[in-house]
KEKE-3310 file (N, C-alpha, C; in steps of 0.2 Angstrom, whole numbers, plus 5000, padded with zeros to 4 digits):
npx = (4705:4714:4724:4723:4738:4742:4750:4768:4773:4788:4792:4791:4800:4812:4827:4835:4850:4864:4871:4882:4894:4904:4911:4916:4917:4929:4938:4938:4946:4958:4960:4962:4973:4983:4983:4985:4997:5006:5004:5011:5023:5026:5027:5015:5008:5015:5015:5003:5006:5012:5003:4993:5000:5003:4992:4987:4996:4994:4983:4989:4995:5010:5023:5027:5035:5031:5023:5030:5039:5033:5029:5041:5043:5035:5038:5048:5047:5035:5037:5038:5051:5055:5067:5082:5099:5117:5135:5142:5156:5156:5154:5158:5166:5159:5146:5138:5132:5124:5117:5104:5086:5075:5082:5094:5108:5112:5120:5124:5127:5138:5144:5160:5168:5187:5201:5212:5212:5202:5188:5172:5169:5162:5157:5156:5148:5142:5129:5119:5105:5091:5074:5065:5071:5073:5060:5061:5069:5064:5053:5061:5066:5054:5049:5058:5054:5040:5043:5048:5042:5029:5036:5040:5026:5020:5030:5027:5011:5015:5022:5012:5002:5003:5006:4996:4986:4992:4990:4975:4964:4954:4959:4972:4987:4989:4991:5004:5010:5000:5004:5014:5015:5006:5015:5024:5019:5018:5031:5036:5027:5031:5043:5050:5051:5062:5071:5073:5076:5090:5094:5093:5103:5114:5118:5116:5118:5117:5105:5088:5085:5085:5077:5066:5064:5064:5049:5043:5044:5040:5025:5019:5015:5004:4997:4996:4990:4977:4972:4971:4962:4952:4948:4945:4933:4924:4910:4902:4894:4895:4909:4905:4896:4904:4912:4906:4902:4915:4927:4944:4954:4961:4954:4941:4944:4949:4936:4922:4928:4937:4931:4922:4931:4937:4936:4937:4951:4956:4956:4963:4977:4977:4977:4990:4998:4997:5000:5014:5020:5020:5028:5039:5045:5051:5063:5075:5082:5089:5100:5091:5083:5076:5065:5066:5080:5084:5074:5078:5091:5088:5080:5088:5096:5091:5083:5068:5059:5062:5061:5046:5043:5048:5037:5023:5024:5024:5011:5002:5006:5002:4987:4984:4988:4977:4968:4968:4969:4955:4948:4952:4949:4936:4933:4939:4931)
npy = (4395:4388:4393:4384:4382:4382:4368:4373:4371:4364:4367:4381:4386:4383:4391:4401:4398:4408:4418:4427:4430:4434:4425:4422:4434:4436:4424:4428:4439:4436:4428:4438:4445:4436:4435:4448:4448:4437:4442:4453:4445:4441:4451:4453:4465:4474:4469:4473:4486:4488:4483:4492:4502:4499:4498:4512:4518:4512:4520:4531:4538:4541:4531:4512:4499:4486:4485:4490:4477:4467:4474:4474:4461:4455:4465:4460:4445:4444:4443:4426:4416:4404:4401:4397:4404:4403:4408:4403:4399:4393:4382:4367:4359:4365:4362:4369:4363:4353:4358:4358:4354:4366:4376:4389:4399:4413:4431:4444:4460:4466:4472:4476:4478:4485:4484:4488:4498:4505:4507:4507:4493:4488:4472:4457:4442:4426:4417:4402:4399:4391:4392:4387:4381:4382:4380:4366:4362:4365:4356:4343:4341:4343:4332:4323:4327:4325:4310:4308:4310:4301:4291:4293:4291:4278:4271:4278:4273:4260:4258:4265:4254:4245:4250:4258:4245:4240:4250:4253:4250:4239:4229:4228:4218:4220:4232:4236:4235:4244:4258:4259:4260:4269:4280:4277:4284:4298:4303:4302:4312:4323:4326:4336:4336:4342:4341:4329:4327:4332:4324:4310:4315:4315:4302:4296:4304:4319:4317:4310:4300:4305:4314:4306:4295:4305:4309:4299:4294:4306:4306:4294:4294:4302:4295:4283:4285:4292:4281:4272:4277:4276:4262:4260:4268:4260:4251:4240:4232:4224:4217:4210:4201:4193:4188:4181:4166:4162:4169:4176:4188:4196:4194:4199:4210:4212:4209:4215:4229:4235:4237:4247:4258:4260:4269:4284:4281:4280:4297:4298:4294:4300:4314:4315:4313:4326:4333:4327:4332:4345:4346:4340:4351:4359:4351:4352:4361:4355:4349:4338:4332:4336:4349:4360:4363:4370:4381:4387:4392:4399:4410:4416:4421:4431:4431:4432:4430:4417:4412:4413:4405:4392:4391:4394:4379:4371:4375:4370:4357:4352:4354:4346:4333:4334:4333:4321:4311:4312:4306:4292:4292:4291:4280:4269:4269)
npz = (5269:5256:5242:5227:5219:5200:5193:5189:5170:5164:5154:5157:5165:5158:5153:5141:5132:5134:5124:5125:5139:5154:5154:5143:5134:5140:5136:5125:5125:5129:5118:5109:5112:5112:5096:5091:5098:5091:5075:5077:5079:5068:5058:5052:5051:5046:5033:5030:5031:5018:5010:5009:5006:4991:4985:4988:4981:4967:4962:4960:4973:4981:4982:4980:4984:4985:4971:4963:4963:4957:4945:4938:4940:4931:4919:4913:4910:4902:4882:4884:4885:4874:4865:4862:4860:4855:4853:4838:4840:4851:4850:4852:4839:4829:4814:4800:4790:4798:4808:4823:4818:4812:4816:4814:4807:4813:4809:4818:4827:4838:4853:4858:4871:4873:4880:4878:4870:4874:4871:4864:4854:4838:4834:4823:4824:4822:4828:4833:4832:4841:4838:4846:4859:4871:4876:4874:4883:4893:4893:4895:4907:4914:4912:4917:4931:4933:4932:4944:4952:4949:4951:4965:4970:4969:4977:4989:4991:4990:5005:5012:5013:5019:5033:5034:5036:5048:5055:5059:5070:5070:5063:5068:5075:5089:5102:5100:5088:5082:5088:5085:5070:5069:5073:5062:5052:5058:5058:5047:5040:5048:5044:5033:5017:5009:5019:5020:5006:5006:5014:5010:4997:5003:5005:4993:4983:4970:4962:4952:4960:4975:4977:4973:4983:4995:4994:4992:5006:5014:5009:5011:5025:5025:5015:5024:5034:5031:5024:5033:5042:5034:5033:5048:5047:5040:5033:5045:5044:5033:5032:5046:5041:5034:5040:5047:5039:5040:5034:5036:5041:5029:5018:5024:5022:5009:5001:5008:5013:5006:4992:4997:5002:4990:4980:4988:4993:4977:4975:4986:4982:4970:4974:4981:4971:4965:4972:4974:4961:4960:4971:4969:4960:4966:4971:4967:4969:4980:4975:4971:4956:4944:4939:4947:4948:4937:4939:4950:4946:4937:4941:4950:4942:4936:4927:4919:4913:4906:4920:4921:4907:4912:4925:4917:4910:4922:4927:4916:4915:4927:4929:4916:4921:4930:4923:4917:4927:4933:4925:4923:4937:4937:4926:4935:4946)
capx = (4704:4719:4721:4731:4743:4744:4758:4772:4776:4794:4795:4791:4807:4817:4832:4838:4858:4867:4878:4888:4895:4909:4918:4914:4924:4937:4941:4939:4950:4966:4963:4963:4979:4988:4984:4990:5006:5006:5005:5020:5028:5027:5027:5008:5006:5020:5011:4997:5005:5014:4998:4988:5004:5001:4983:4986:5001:4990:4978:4995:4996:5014:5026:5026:5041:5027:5021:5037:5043:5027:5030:5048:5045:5031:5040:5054:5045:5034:5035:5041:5059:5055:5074:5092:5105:5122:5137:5144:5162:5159:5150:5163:5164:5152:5147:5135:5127:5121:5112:5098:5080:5073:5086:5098:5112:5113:5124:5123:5133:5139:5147:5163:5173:5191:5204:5219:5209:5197:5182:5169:5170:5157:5159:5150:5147:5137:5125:5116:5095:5085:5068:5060:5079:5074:5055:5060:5074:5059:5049:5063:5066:5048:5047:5060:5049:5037:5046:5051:5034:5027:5038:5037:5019:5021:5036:5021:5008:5018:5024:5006:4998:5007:5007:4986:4985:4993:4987:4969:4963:4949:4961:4980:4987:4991:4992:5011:5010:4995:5006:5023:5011:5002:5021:5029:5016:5016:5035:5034:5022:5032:5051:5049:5053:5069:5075:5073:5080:5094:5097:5095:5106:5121:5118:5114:5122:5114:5101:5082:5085:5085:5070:5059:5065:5062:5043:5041:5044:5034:5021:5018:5014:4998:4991:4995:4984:4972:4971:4969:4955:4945:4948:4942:4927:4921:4901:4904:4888:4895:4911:4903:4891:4909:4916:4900:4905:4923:4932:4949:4955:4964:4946:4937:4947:4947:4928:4920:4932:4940:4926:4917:4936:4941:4937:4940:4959:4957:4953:4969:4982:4976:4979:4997:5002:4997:5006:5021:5021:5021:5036:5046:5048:5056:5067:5082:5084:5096:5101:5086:5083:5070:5065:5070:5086:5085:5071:5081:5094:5085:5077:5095:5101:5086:5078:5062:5059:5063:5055:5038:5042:5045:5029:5018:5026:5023:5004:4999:5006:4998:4980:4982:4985:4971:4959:4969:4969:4950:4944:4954:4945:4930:4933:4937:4922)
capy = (4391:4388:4394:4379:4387:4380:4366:4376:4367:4362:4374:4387:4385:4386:4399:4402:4400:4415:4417:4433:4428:4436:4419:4419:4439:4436:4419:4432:4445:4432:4427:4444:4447:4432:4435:4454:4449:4433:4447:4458:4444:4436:4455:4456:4473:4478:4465:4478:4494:4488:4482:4498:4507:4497:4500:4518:4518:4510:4526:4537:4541:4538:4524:4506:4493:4479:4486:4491:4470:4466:4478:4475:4453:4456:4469:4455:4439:4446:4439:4421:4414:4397:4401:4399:4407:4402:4408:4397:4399:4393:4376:4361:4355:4367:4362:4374:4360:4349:4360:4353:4354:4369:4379:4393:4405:4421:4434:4447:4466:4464:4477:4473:4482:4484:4486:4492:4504:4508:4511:4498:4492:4484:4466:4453:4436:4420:4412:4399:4402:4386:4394:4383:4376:4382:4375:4359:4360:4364:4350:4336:4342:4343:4326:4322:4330:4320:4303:4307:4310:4296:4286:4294:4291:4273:4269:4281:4267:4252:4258:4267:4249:4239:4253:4257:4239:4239:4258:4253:4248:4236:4225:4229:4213:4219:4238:4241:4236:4250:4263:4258:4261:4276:4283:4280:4290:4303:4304:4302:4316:4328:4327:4338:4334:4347:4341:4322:4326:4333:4318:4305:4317:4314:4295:4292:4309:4321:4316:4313:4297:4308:4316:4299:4294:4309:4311:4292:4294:4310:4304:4290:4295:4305:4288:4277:4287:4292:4272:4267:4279:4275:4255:4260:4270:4258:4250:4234:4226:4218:4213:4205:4197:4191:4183:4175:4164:4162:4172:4177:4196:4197:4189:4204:4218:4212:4209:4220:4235:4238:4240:4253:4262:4261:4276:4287:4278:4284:4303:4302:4294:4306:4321:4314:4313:4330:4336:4326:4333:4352:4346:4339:4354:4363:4348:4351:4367:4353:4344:4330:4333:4339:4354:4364:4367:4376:4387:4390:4394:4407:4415:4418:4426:4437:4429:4430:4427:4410:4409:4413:4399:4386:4392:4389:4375:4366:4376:4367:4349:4350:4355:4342:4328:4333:4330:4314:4306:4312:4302:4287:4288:4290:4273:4264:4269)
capz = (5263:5253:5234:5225:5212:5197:5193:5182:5165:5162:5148:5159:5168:5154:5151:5135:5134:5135:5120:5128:5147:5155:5153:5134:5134:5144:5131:5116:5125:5127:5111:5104:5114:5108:5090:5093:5097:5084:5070:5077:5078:5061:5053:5048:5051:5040:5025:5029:5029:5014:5004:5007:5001:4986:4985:4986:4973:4961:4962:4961:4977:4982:4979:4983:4984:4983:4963:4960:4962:4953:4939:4937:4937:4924:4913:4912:4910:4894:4881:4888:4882:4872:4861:4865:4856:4855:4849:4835:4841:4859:4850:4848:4833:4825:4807:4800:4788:4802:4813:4825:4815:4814:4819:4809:4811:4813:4811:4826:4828:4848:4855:4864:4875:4872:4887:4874:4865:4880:4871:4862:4847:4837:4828:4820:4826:4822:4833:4834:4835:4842:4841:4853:4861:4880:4879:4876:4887:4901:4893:4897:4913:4916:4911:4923:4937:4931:4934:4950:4956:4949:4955:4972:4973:4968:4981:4993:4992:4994:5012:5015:5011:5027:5037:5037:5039:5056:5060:5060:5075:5071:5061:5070:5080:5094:5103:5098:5080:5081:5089:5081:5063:5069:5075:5058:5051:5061:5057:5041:5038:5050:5040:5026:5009:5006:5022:5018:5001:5008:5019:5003:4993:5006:5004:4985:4978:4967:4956:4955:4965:4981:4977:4974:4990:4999:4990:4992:5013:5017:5008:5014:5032:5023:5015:5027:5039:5026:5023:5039:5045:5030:5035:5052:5046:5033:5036:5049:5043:5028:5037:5051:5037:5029:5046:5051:5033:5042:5033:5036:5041:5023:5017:5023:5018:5002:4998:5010:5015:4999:4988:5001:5001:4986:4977:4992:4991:4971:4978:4990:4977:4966:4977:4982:4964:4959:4976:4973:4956:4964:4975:4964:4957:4971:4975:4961:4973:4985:4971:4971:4952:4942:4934:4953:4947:4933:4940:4954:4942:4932:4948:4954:4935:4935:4918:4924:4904:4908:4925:4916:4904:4918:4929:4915:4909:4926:4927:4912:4917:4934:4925:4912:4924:4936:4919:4916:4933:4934:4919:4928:4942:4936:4926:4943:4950)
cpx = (4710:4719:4725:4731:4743:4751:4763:4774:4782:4796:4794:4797:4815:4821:4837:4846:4860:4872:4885:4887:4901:4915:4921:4920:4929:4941:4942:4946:4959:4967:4966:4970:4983:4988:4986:4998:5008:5009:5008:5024:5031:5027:5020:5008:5010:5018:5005:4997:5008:5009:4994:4994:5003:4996:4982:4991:4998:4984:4982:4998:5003:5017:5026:5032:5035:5026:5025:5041:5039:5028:5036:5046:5042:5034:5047:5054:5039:5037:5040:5045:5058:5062:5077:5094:5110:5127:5141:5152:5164:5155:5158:5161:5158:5151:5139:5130:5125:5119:5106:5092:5077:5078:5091:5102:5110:5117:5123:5126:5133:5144:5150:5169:5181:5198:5211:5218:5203:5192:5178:5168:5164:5159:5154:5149:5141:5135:5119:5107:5091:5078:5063:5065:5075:5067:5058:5065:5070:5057:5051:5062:5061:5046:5051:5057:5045:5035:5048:5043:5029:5029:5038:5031:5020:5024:5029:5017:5010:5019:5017:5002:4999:5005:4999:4984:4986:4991:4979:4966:4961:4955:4969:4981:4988:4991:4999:5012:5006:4999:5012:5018:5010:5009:5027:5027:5016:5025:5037:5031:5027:5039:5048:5053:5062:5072:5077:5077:5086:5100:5100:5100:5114:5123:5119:5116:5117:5109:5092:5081:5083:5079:5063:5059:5061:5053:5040:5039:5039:5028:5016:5012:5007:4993:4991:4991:4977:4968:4970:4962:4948:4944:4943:4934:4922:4915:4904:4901:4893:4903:4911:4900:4898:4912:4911:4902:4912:4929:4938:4951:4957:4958:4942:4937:4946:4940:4924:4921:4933:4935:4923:4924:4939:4940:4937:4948:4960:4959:4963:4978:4983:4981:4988:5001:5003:5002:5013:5025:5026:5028:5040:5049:5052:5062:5074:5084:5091:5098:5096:5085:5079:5072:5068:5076:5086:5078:5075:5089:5095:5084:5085:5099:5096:5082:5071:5058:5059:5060:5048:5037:5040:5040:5026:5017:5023:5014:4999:5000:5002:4988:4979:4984:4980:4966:4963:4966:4959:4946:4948:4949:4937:4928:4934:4935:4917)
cpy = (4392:4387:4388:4382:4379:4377:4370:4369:4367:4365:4382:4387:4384:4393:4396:4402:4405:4414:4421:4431:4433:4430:4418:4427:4438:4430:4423:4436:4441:4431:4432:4448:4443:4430:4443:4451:4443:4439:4449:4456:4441:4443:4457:4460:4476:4473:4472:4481:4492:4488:4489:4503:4506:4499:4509:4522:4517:4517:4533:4541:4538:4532:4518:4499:4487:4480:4487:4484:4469:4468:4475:4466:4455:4460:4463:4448:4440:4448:4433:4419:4407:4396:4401:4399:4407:4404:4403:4395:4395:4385:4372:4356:4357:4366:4365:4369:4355:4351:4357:4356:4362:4377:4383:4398:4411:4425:4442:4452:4466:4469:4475:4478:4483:4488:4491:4497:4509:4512:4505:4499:4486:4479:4462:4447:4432:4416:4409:4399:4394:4391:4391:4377:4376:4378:4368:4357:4360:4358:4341:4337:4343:4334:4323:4323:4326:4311:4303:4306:4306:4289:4285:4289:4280:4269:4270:4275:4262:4252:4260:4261:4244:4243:4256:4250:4239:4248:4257:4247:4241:4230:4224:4222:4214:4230:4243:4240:4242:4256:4264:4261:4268:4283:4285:4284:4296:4307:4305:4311:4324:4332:4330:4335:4337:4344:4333:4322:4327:4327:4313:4310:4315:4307:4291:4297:4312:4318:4314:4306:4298:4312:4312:4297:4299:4311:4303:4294:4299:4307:4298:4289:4298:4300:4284:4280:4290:4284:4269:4270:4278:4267:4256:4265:4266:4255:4243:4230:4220:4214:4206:4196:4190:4186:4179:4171:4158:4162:4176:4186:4200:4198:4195:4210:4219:4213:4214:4225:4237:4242:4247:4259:4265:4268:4283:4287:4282:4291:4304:4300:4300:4312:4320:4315:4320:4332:4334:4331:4343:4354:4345:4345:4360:4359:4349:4356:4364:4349:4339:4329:4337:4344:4362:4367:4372:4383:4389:4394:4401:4412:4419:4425:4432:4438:4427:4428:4420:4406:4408:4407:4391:4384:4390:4384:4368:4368:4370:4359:4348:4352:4348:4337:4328:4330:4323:4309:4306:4307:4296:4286:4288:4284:4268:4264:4266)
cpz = (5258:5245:5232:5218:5206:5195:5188:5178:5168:5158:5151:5164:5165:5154:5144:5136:5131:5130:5122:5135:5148:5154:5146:5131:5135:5141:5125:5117:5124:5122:5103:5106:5109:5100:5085:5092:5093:5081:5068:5075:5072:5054:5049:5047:5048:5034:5026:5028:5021:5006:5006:5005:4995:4983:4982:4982:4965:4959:4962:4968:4979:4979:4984:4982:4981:4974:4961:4957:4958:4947:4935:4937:4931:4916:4910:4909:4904:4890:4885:4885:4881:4869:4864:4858:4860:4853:4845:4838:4847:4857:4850:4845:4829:4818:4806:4795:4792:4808:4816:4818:4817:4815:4814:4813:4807:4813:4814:4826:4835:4848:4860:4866:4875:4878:4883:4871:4869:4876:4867:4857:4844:4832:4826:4823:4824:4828:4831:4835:4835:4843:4845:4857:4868:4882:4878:4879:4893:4900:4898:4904:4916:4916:4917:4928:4937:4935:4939:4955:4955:4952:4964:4977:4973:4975:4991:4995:4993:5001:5014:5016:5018:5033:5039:5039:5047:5061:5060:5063:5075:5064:5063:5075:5086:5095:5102:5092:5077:5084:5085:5074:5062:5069:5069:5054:5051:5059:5051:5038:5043:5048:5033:5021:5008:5013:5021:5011:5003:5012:5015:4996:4995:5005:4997:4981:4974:4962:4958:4961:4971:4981:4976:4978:4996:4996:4995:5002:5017:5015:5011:5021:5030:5021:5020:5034:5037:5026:5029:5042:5042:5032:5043:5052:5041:5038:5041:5047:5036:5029:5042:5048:5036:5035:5046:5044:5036:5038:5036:5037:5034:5018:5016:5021:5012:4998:5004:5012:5009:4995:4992:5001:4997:4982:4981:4992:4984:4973:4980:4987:4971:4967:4980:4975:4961:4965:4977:4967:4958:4970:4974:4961:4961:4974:4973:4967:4977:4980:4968:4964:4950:4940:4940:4950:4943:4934:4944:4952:4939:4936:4951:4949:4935:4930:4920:4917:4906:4913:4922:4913:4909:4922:4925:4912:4914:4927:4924:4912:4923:4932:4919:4914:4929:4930:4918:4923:4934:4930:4922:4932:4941:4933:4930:4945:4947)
residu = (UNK:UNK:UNK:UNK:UNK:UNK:UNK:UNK:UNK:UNK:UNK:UNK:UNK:UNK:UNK:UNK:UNK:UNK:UNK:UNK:UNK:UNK:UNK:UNK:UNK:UNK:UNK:UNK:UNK:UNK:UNK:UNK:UNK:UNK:UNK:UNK:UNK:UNK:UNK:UNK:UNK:UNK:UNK:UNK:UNK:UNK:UNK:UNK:UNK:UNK:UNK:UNK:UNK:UNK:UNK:UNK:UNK:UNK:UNK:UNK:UNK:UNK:UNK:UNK:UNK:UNK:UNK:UNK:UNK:UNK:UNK:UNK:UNK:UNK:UNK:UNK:UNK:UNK:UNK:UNK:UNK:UNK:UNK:UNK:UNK:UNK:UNK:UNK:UNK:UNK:UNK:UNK:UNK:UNK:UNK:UNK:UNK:UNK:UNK:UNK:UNK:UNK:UNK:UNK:UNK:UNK:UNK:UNK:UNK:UNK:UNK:UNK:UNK:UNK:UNK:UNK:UNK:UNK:UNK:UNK:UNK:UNK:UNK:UNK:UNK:UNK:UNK:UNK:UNK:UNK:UNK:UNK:UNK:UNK:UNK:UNK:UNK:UNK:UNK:UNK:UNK:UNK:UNK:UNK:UNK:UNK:UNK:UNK:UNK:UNK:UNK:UNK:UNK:UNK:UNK:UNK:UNK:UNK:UNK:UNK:UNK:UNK:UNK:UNK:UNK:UNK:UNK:UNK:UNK:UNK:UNK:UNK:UNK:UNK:UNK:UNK:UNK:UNK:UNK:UNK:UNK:UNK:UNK:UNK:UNK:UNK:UNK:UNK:UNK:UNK:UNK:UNK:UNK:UNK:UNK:UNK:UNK:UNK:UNK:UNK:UNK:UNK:UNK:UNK:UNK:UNK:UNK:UNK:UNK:UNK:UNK:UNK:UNK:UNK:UNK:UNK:UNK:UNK:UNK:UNK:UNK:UNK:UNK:UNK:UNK:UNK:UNK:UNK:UNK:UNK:UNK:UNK:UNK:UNK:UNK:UNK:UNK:UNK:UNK:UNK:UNK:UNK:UNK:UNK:UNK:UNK:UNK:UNK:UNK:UNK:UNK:UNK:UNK:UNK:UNK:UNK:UNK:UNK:UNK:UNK:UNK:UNK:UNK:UNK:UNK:UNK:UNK:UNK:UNK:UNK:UNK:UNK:UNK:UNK:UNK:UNK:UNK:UNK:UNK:UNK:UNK:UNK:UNK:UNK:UNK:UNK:UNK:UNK:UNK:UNK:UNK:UNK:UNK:UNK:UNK:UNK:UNK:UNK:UNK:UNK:UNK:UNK:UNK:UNK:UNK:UNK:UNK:UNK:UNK:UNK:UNK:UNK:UNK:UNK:UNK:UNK:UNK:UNK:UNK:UNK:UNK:UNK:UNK:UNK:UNK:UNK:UNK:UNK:UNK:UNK:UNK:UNK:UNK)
# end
């Protein structure tokens, strides 16, 4: 007589997945190879021995180049350099009662060196004291920055606008207007900025021109793919609602795309402008304008007095546009 075995569940034949495999190591081991020699090759490991020298310099132990550079911008850049001083003699057409607002001479003992007497001699001289001449020389030149980057963004959108249109699939006429779109974006987005300014500097010559250009172009390539994936992610339902109607592809964008978009669009104009703002100020470096140059300027002289100013200069513009654009978009929501 035959015993009959109980049927096995389904659950009793389960096996739990194995999180550790030999195939699962042997993927980690390559990966911890090729990020070994990564490291080497990019100097990590000299960042590492460098920051625990730092580390163990701060606690006296030995010295450290890294807290040394640190030490040495800091001791140099407190307090920050908002005045210029000039000498009267080196103004043209200096008249002493029509000085700017604000502003007064000084008279100075300077110690000048004498080639015929070969030793230094001390004299007097008048100069000129702006006590806030260099802040508002950052200020214009900050405004300048400003102008570029808003214009940038402006120039940005116009070309991002055509160009998600025909990068997004579910409303592109055809599959080469969809590649040709997707392709100038991706181009777009892969020329940096300093190399694009460089390019629009050969063509249109120094100024900020070449860097609203070069803003305008890279940028671009980020909205108009931004902007078309949000077209193609948007809800279908009140689309479809909108065709059945027979409305027109423009029709639908308009009333049932946009609106569901549109403060995502907000979000990534936004984030363009504060990042144009950020780039502009490295663009003066090839000429492009902006406030670039004359950091790059001071950086070069060793005024780190003056770097300081510039830095928080731009710190505090990029903080007071993120609250402004923020209360924006908060009203067009």
């Amino acid at each position: 007589m035959s015993t009959l075995e109980p049927a096995r569940l389904p659950s009793e034949s389960w096996e739990l997945h194995r999180t550790v495999t030999p195939k699962t190591v042997g993927i980690l081991l390559i990966i911890a190879l090729l990020a070994a020699f990564s490291a080497k090759n990019v100097e990590l490991d000299k960042a590492a021995s460098e920051t625990w020298g730092a580390v163990l310099s701060v606690f006296g132990i030995g010295e450290s180049k890294v807290i040394n550079g640190a030490a040495n911008f800091l001791a140099k850049s407190v307090p920050i350099q908002i005045s210029t001083i000039q000498e009267t003699n080196r103004i043209e057409n200096f008249d002493p009662d029509t000085i700017p607002w604000f502003s007064y001479v000084e008279v100075r003992t300077e110690r000048e060196y004498s080639v015929i007497e070969e030793k230094f001699t001390e004299v007097e001289a008048e100069f000129l004291v702006k006590p806030v001449g260099y802040l508002v020389k950052v200020l214009i030149k900050m405004w300048e920055t400003i102008e570029m980057a808003i214009w940038g963004t402006v120039f940005s959108v116009l070309l991002a606008v055509p160009l998600a249109y025909f990068a997004a699939q579910n409303y592109t006429p055809n599959r080469f207007f969809y590649q040709t779109a997707r392709g100038l974006c991706s181009f777009a987005r892969a020329m940096p900025e300093l190399i694009l300014a460089l390019f629009f500097v050969l063509m249109y010559g120094f100024g900020p021109i070449a860097g609203i250009l070069a803003l305008a172009l890279h940028t671009s390539g980020f909205l108009g793919k931004f902007f078309a994936d949000e077209i193609e992610n948007a809800d279908p339902g009140p689309q479809r609602a909108l065709r059945g109607t027979g409305a027109n592809k423009l029709k639908v964008l308009r009333y049932a795309v946009f609106p569901q978009v549109a403060p995502q669009y907000y979000a990534y104009i936004q984030y363009i402008l504060e990042r144009n703002i950020r780039t502009a100020t490295v663009l003066g470096i090839v000429g492009a304008g902006g406030i670039g140059t004359e950091l790059k300027g001071r950086w070069d002289l060793f005024d780190y007095d003056h770097v300081a100013t510039i830095l928080l200069v731009i710190f505090l513009t990029v903080v007071a546009l993120e609250l402004l654009t923020q209360r924006l978009r908060m009203r067009a929501i």
